[in-house]
PyMOL Python script that loads the backbone (N, CA, C, O; Angstrom):
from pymol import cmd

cmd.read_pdbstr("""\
ATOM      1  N   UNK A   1      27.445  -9.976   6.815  1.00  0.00           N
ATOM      2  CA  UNK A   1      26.028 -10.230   6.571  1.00  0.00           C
ATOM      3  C   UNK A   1      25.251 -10.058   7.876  1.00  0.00           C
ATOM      4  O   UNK A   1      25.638 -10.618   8.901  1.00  0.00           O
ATOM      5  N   UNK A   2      24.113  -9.256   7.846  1.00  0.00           N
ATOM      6  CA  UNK A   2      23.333  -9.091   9.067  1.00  0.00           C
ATOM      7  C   UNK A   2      22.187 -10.726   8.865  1.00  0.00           C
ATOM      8  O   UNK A   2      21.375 -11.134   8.034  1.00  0.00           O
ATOM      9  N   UNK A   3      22.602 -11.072   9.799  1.00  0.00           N
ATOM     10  CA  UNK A   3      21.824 -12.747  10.008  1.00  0.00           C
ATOM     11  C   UNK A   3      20.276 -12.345  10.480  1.00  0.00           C
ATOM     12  O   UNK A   3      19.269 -12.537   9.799  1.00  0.00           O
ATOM     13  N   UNK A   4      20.314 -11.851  11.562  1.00  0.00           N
ATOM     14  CA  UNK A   4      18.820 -11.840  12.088  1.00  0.00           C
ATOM     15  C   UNK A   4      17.845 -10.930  11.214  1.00  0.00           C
ATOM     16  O   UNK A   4      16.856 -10.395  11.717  1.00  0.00           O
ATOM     17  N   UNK A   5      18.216 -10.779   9.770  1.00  0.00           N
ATOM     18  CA  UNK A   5      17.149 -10.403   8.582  1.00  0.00           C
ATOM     19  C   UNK A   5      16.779 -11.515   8.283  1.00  0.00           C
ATOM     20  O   UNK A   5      15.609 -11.885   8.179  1.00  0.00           O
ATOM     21  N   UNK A   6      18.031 -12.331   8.071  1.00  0.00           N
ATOM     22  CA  UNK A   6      17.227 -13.688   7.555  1.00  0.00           C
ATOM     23  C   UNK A   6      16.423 -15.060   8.043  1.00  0.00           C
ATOM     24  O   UNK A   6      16.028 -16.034   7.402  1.00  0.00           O
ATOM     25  N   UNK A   7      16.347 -14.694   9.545  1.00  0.00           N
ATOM     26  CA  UNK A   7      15.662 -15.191  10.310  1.00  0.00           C
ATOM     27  C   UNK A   7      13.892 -14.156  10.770  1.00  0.00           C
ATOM     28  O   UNK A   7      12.871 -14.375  11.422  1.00  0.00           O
ATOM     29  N   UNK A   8      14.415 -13.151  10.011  1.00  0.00           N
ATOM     30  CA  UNK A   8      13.236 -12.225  10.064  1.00  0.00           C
ATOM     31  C   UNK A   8      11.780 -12.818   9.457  1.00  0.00           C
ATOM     32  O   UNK A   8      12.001 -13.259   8.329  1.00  0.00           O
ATOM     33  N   UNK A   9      10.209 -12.990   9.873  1.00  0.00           N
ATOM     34  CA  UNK A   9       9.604 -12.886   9.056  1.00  0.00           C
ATOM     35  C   UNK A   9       8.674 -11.920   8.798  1.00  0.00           C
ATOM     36  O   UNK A   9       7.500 -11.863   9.166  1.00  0.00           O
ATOM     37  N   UNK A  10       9.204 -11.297   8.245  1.00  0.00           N
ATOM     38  CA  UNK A  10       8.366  -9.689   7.761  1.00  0.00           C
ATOM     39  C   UNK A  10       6.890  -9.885   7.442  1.00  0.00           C
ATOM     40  O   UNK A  10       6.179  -8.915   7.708  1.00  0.00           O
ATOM     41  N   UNK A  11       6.320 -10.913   6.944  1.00  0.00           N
ATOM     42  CA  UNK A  11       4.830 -10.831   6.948  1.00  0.00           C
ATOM     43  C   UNK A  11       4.418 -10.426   8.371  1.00  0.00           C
ATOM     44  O   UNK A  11       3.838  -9.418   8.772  1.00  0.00           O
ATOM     45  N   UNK A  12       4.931 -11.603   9.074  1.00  0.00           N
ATOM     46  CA  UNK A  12       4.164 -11.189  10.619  1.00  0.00           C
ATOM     47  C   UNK A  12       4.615  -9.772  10.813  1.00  0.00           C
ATOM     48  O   UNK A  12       4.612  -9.582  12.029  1.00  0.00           O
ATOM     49  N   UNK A  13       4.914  -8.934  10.327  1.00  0.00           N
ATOM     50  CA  UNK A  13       5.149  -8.023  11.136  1.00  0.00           C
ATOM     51  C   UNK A  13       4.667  -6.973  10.421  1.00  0.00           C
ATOM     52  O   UNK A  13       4.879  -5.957  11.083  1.00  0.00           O
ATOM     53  N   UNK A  14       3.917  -6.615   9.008  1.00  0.00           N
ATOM     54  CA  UNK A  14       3.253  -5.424   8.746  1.00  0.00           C
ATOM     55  C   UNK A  14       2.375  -6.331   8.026  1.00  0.00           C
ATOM     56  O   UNK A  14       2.704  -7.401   7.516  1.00  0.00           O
ATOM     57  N   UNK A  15       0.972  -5.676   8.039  1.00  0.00           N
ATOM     58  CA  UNK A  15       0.117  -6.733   7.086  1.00  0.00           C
ATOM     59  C   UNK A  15      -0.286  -5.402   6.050  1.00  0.00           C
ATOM     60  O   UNK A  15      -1.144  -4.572   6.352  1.00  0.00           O
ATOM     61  N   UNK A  16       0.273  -5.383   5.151  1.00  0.00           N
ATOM     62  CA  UNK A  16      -0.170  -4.776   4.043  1.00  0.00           C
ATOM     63  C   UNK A  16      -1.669  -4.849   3.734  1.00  0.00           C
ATOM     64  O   UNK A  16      -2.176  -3.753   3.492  1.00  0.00           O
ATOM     65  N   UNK A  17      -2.505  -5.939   3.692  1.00  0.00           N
ATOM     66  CA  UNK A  17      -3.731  -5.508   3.109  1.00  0.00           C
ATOM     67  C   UNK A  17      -4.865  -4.945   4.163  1.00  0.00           C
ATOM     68  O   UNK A  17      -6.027  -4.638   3.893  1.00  0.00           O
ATOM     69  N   UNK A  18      -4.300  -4.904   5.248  1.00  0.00           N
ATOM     70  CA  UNK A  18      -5.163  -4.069   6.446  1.00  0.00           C
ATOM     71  C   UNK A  18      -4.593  -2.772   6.383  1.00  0.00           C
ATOM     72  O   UNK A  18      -5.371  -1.876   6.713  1.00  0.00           O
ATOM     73  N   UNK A  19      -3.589  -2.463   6.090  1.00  0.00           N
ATOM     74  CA  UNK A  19      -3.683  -1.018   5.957  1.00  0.00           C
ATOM     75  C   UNK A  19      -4.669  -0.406   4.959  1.00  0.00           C
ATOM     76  O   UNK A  19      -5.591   0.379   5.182  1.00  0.00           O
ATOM     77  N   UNK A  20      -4.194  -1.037   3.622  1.00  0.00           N
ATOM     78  CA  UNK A  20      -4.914  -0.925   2.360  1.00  0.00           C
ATOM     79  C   UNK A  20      -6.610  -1.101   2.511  1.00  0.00           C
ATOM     80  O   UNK A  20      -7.446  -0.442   1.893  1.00  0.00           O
ATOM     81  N   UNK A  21      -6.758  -1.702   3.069  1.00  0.00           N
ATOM     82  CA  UNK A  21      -8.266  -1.864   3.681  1.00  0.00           C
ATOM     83  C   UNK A  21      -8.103  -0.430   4.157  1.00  0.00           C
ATOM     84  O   UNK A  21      -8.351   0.433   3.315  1.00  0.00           O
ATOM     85  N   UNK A  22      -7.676   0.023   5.532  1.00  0.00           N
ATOM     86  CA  UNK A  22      -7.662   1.063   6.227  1.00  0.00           C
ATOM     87  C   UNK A  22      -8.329   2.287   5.287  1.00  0.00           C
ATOM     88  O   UNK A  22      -9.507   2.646   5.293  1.00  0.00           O
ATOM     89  N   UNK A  23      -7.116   2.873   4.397  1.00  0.00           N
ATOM     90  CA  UNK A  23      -6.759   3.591   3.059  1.00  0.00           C
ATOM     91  C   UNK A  23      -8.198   3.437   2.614  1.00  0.00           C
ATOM     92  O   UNK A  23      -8.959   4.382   2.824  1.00  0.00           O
ATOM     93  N   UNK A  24      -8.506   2.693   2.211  1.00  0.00           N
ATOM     94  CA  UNK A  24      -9.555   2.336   1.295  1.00  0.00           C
ATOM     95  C   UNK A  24     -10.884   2.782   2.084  1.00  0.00           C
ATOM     96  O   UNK A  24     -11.910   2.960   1.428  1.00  0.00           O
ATOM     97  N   UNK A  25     -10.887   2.939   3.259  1.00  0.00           N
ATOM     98  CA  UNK A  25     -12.049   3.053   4.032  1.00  0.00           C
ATOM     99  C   UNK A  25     -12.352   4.397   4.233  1.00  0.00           C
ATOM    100  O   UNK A  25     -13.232   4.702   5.037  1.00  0.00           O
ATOM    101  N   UNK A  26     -11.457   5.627   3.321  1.00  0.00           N
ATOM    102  CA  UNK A  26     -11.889   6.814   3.597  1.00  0.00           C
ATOM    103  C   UNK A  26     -11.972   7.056   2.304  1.00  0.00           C
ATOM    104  O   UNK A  26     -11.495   6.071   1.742  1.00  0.00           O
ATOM    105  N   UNK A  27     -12.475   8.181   1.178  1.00  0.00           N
ATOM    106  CA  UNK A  27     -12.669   8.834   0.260  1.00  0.00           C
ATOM    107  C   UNK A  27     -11.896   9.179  -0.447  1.00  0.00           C
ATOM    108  O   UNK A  27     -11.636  10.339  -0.127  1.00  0.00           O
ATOM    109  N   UNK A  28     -11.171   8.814  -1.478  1.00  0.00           N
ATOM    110  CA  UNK A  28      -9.564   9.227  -2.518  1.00  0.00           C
ATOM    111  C   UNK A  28     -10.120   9.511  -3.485  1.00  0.00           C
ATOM    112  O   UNK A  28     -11.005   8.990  -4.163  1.00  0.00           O
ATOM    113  N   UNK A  29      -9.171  10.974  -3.561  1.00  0.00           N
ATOM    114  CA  UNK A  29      -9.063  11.704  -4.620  1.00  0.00           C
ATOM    115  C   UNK A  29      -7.829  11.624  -5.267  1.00  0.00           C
ATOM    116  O   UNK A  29      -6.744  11.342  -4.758  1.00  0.00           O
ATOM    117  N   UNK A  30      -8.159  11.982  -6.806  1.00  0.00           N
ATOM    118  CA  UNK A  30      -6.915  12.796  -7.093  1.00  0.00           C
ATOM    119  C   UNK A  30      -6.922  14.123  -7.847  1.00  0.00           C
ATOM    120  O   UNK A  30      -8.073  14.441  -8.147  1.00  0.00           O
ATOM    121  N   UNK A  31      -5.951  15.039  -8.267  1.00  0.00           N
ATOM    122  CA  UNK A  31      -6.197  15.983  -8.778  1.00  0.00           C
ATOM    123  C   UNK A  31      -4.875  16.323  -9.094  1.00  0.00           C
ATOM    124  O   UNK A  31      -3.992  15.783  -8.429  1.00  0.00           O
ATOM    125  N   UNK A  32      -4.388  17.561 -10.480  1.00  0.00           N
ATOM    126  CA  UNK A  32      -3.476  17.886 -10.735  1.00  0.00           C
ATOM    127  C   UNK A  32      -3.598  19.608 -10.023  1.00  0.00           C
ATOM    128  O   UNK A  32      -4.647  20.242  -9.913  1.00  0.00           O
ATOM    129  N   UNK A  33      -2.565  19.959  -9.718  1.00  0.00           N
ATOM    130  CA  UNK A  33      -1.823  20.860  -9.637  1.00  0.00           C
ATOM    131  C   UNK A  33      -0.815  21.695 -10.246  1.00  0.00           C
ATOM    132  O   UNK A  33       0.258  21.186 -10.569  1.00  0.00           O
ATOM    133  N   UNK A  34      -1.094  23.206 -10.483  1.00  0.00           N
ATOM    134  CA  UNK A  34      -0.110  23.587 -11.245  1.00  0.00           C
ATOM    135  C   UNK A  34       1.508  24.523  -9.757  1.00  0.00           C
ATOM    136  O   UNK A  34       1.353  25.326  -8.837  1.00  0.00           O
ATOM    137  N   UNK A  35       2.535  23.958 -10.194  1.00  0.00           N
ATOM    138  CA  UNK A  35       3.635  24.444  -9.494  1.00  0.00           C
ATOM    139  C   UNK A  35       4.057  25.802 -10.378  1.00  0.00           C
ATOM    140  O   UNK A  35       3.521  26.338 -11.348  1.00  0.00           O
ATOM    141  N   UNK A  36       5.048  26.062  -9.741  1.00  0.00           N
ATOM    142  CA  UNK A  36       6.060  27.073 -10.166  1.00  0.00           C
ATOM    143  C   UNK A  36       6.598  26.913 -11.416  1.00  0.00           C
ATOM    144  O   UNK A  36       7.214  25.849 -11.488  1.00  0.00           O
ATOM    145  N   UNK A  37       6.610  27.728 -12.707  1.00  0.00           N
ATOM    146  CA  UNK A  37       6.999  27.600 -14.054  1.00  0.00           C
ATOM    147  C   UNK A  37       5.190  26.937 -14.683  1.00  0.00           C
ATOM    148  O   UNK A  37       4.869  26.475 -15.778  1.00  0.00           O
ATOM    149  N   UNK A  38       4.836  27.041 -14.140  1.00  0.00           N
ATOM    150  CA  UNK A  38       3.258  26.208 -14.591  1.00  0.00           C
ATOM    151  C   UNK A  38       3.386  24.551 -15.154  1.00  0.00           C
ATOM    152  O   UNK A  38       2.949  23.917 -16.116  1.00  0.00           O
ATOM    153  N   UNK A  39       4.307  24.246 -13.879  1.00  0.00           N
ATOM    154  CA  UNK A  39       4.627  22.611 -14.326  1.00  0.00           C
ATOM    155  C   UNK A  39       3.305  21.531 -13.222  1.00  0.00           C
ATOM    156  O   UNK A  39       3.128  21.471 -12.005  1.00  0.00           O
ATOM    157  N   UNK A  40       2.795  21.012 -14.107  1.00  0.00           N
ATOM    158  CA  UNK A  40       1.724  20.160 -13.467  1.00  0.00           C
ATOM    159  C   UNK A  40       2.136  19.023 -12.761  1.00  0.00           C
ATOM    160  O   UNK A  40       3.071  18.357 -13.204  1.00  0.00           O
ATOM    161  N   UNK A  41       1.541  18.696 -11.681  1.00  0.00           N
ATOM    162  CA  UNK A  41       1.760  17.275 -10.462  1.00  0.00           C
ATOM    163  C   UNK A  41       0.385  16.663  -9.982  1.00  0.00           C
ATOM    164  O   UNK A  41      -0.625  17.120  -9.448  1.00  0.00           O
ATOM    165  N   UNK A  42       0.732  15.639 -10.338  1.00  0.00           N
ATOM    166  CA  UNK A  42      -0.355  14.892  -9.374  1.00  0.00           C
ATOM    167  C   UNK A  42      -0.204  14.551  -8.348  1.00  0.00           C
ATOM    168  O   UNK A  42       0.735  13.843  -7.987  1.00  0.00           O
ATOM    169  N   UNK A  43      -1.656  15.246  -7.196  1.00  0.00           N
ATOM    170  CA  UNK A  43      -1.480  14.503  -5.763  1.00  0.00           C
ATOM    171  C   UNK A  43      -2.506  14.059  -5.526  1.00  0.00           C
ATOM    172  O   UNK A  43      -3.532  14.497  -6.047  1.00  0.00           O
ATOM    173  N   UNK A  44      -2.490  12.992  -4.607  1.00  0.00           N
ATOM    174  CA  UNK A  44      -3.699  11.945  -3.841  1.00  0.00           C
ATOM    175  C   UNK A  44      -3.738  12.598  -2.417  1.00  0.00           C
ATOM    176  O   UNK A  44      -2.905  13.140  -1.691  1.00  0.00           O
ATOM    177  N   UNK A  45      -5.231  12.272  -2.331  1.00  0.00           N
ATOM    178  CA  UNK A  45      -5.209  12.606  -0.766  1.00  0.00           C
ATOM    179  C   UNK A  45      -6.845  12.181  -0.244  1.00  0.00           C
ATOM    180  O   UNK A  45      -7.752  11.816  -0.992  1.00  0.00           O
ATOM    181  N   UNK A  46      -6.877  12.257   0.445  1.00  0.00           N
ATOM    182  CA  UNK A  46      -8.082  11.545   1.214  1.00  0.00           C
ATOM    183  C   UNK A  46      -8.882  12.579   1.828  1.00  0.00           C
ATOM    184  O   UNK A  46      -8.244  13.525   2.289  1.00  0.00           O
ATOM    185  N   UNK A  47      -9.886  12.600   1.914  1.00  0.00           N
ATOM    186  CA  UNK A  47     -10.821  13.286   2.599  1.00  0.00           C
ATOM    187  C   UNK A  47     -12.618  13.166   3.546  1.00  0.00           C
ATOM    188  O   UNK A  47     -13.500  12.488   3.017  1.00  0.00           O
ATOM    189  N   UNK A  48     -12.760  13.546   4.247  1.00  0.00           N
ATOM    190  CA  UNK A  48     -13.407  13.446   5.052  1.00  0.00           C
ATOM    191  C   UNK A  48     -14.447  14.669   5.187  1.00  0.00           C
ATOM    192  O   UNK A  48     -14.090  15.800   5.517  1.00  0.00           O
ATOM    193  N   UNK A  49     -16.188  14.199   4.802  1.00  0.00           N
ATOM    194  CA  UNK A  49     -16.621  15.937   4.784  1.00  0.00           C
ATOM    195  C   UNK A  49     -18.064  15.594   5.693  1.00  0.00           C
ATOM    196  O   UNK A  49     -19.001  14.818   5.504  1.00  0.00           O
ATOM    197  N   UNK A  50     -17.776  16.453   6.624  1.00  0.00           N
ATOM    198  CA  UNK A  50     -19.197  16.809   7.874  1.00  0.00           C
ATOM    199  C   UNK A  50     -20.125  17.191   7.135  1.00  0.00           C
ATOM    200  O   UNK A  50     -19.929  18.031   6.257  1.00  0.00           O
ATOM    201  N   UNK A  51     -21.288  16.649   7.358  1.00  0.00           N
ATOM    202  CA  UNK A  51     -22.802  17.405   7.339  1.00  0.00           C
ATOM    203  C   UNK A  51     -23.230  18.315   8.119  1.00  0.00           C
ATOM    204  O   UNK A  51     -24.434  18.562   8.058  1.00  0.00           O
ATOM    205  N   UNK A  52     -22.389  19.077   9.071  1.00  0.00           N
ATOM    206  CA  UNK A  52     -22.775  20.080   9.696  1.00  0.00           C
ATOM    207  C   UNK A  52     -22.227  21.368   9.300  1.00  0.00           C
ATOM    208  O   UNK A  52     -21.142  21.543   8.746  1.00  0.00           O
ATOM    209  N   UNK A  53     -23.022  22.195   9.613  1.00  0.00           N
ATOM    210  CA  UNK A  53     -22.871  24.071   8.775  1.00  0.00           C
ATOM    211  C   UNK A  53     -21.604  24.411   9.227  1.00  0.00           C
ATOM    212  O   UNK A  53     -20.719  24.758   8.445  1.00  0.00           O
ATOM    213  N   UNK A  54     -21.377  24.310  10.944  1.00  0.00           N
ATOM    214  CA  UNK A  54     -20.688  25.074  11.664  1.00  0.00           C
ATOM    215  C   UNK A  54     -19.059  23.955  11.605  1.00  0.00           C
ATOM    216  O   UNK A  54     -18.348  24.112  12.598  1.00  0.00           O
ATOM    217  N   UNK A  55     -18.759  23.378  11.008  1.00  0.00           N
ATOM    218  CA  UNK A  55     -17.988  22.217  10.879  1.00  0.00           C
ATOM    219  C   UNK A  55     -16.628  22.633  10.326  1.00  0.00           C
ATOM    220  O   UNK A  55     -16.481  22.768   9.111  1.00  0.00           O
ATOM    221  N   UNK A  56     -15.521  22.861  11.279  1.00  0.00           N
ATOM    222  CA  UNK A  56     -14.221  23.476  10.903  1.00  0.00           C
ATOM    223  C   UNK A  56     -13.284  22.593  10.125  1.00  0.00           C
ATOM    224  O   UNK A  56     -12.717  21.562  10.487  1.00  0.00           O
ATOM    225  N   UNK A  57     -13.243  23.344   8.766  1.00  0.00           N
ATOM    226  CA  UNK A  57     -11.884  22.332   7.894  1.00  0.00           C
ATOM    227  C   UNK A  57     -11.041  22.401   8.663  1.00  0.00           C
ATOM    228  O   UNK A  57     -10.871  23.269   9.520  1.00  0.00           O
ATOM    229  N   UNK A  58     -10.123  21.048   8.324  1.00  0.00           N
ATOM    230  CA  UNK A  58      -8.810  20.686   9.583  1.00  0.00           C
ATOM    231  C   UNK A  58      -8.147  19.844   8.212  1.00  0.00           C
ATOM    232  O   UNK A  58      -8.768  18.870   7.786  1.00  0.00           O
ATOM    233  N   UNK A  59      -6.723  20.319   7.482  1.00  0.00           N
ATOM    234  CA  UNK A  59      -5.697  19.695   6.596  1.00  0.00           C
ATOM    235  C   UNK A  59      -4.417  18.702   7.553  1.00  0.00           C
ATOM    236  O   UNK A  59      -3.517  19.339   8.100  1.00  0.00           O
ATOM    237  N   UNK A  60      -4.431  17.906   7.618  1.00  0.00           N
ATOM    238  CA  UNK A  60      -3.174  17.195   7.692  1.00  0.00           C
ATOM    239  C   UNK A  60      -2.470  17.003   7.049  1.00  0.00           C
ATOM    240  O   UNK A  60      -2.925  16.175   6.260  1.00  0.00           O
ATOM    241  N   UNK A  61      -1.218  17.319   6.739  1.00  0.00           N
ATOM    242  CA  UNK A  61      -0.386  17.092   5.934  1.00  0.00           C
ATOM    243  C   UNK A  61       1.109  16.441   5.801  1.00  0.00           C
ATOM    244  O   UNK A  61       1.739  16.501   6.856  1.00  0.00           O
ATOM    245  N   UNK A  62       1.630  15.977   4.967  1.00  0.00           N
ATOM    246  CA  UNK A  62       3.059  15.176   5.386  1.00  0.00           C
ATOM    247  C   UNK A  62       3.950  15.521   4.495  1.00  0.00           C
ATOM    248  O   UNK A  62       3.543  15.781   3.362  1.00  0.00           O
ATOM    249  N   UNK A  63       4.882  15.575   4.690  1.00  0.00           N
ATOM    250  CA  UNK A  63       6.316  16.142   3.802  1.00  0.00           C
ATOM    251  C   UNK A  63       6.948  15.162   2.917  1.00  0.00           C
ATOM    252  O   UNK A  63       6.445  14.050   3.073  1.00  0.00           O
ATOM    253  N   UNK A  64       7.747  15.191   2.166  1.00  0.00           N
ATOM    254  CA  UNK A  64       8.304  14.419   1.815  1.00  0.00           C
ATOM    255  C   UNK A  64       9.903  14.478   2.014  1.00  0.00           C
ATOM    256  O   UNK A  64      10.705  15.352   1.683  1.00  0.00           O
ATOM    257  N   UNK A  65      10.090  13.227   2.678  1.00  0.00           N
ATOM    258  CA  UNK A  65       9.382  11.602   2.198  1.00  0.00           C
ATOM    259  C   UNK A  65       8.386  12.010   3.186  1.00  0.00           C
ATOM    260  O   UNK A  65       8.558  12.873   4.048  1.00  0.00           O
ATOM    261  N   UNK A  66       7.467  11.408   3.016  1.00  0.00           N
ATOM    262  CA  UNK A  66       6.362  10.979   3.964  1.00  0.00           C
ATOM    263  C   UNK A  66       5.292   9.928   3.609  1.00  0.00           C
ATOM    264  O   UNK A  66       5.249   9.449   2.476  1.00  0.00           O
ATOM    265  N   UNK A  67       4.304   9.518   4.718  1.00  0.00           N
ATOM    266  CA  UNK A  67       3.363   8.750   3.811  1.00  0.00           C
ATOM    267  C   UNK A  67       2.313   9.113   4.653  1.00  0.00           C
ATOM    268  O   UNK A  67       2.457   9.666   5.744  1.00  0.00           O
ATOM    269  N   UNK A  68       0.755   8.648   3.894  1.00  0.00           N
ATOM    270  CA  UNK A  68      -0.533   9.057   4.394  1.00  0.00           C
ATOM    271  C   UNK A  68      -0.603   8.053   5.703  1.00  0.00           C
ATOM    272  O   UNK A  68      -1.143   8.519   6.706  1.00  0.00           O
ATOM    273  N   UNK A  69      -0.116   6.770   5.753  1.00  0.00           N
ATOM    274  CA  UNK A  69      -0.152   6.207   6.495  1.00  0.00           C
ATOM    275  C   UNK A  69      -0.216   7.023   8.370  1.00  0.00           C
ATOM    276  O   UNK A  69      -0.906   6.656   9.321  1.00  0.00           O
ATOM    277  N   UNK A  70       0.512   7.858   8.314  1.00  0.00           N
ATOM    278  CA  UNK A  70       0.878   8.752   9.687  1.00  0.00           C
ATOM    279  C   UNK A  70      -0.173   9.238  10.206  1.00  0.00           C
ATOM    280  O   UNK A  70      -0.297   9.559  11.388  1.00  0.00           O
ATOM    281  N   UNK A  71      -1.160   9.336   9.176  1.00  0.00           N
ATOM    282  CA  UNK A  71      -2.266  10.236   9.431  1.00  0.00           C
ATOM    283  C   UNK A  71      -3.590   9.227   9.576  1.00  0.00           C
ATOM    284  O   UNK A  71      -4.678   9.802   9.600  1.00  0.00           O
ATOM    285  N   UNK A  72      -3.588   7.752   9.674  1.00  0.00           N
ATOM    286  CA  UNK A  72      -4.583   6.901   9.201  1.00  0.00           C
ATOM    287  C   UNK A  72      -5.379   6.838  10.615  1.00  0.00           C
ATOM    288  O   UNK A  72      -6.599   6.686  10.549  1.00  0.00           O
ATOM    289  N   UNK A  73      -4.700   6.957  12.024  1.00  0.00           N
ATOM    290  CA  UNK A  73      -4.872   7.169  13.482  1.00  0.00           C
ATOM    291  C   UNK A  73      -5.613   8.190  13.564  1.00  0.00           C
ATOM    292  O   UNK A  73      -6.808   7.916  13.675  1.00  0.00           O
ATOM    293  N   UNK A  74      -5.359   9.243  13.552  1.00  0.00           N
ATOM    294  CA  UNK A  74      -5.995  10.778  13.822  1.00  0.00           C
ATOM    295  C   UNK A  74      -6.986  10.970  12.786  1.00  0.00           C
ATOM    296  O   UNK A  74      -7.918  11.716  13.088  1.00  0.00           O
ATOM    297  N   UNK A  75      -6.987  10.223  11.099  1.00  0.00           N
ATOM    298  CA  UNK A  75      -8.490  10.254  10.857  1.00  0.00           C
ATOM    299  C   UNK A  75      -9.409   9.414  11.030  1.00  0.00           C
ATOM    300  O   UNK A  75     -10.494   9.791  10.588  1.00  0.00           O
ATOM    301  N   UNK A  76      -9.398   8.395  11.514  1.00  0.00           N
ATOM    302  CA  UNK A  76     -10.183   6.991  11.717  1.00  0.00           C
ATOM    303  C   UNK A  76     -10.728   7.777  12.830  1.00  0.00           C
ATOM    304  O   UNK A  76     -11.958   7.777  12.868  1.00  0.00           O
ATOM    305  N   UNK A  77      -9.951   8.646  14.018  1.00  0.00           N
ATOM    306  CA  UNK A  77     -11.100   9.406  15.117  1.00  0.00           C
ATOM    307  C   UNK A  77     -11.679   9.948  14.764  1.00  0.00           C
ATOM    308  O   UNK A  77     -12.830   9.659  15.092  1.00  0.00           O
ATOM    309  N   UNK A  78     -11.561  11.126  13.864  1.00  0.00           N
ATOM    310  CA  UNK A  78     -12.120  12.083  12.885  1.00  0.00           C
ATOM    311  C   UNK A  78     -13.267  11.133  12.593  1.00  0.00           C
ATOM    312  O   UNK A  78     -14.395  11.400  13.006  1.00  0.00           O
ATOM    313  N   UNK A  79     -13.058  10.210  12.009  1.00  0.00           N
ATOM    314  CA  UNK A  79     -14.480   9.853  11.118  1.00  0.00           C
ATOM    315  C   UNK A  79     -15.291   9.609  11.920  1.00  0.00           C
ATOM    316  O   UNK A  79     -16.338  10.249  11.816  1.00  0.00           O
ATOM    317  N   UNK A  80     -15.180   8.602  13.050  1.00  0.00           N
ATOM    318  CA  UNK A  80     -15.439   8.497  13.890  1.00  0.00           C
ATOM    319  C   UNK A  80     -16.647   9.433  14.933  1.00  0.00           C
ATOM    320  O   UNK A  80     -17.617   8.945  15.512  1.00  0.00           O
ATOM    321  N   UNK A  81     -16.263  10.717  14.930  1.00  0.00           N
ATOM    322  CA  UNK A  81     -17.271  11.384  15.548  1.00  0.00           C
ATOM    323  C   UNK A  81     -18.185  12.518  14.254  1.00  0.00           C
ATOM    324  O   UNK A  81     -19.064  13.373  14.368  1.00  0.00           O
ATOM    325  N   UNK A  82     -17.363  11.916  13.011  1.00  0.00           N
ATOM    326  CA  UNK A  82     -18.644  12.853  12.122  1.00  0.00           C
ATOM    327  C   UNK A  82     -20.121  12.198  12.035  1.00  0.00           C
ATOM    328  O   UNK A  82     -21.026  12.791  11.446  1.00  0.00           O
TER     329      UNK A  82
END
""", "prot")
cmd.dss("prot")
cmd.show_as("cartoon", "prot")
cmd.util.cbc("prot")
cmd.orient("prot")
């Protein structure tokens, strides 16, 4: 038995509803997609859109496994200077 799990307390150590706050603080979509054989998927994803003309799309993306979480740093700057 690994002991120092059970001396672990995992709340202190990720706070779930501040991320979810985080998440929540940018724009979610969803939408289906058609794959290969014309089999449909749903994906979520978040987005971020400038009011300026000259304003270069920029995709981040994550593999799977992955999570949006990776990306919550590099768009919070993003939003940041739109």
């Amino acid at each position: 038995m690994i002991f120092w799990l059970l001396e672990t307390n995992i709340d202190s150590m990720f706070d779930w509803r501040k991320t979810e706050d985080t998440i929540n603080s940018f724009p979610n979509f969803k939408t289906k997609l058609k794959g290969e054989n014309d089999e449909e998927f749903d994906i979520h994803f978040l987005a971020l859109f400038s009011e300026r003309e000259d304003a270069v799309p920029i995709m981040l993306n994550h593999g799977w496994p992955g999570i949006v979480s990776r990306h919550l740093q590099t768009s919070s700057l993003i939003k940041n200077l739109l």
